[in-house]
N, C-alpha and C positions, 0 to 999 in steps of 0.2 A: 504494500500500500504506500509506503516512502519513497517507492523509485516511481510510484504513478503523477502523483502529485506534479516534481520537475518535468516529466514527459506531457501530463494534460498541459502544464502553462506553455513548455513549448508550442505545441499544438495550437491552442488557444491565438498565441501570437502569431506564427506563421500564419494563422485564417486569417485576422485579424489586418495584416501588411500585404495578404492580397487581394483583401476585401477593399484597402484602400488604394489597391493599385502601386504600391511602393514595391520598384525591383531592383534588382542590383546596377547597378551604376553600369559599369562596363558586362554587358549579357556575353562577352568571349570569356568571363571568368566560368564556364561549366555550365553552360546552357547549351541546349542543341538545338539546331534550329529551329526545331517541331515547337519549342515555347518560347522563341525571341522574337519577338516584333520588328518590323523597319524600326518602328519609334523607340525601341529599348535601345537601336541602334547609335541612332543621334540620342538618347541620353547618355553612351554609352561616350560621346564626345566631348563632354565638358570638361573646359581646360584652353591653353592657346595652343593655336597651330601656328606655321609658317610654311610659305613654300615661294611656287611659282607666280602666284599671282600677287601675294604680298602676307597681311598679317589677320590671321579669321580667331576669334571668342566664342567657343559655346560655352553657354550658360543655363541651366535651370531656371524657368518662372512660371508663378503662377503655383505654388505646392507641385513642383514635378510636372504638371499637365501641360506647359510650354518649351521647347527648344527654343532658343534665339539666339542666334548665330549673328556675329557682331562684323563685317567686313570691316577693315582701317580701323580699330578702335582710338577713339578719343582723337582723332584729325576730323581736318572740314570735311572728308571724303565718305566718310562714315556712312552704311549704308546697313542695311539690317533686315535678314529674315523670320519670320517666327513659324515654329513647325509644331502643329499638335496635332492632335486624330480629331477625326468626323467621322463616327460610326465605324465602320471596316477600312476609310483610309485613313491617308494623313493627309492635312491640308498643309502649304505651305505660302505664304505670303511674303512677297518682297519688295521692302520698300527702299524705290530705289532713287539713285540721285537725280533723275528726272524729272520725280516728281509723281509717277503713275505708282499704280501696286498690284501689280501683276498676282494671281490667285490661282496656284497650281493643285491638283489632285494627284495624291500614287496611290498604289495598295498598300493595305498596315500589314502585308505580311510578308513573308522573306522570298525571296524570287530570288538563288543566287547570292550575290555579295552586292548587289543593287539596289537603290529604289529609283523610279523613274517617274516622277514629276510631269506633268502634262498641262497647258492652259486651262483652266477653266470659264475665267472673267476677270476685271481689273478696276479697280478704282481709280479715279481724277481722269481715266481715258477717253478723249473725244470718239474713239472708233476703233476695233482690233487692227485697222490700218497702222496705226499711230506705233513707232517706234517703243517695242517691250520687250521686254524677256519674258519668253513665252515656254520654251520647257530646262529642265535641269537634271540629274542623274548623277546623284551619286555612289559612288565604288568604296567599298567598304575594304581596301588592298589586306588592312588586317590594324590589329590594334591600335596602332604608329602611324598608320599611314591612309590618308583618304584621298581621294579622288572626286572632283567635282566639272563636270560637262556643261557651261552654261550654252542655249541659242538663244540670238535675239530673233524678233520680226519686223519687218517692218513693209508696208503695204501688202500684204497677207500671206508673205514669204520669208525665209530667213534670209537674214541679211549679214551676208558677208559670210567669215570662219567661226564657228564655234568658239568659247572662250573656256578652255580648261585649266584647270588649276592640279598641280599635284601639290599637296602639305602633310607634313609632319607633326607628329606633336611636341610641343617644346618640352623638354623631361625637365 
């Protein structure tokens, strides 16, 4: 009966942290794919990166239920997307220095070391004509290392080359 007790509060608590949705920070610590989400993925990011394209912040907000991913932090260039679910995806918004907020859908669940991002709608946009970034895909290369694919649109085509990023995490 004295070895029940520590094993119900165990219990009790593990229900309890996934009742509230609270998972391990980095889901490559001994999860398998069948139970990590894209979104476990990007929590699984928070910290600074650095690479090809310059200097990226994930961060936690909102109790856990938002990513937001900080591009140039603390310069005038500062640009910022927030990623949280909608149901079975994840939504991603990005506000960008243009001025518009481009409104992407993926699936919440693991496809690969991917998630892929797609238009959905945009705020402050006179028209999907208008100069956006319209999809993004991120590669998940492995703990260390992430990969991100931006395309812009512009009059209802991509414009120009892709803008990839590879980054690292700062240890």
């Amino acid at each position: 009966m004295q070895l029940m007790k520590p094993l119900f509060r165990a219990a009790v608590a593990a229900l309890l942290l996934a009742a509230c949705g609270i998972t391990s920070a980095r889901p490559a610590g001994g999860k398998s794919d069948a139970t990590v989400t894209s979104f476990d993925r990007f929590k699984g990011l928070v910290g600074d990166w650095t690479g090809t394209g310059g200097t990226i912040r994930f961060k936690l907000s909102s109790g856990g239920s938002v990513v937001q991913e900080i591009y140039f932090p603390d310069t005038d260039q500062e640009m910022i997307n927030m990623i949280t679910r909608d149901g079975t995806d994840i939504v991603l918004v990005h506000y960008c220095m243009v001025g518009n907020q481009p409104r992407m859908k993926a699936p919440d669940k693991v496809s690969g070391n991917s998630a892929a991002f797609k238009f959905v709608s945009a705020g402050n946009m006179k028209s999907d004509a208008a100069m956006h970034m319209h999809n993004v895909t991120f590669t998940f290369v492995d703990s260390d290392t992430l990969k991100e694919k931006w395309v812009s649109y512009k009059d209802g085509k991509p414009a120009g080359a892709a803008d990839e990023w590879v980054l690292k995490r700062k240890k």
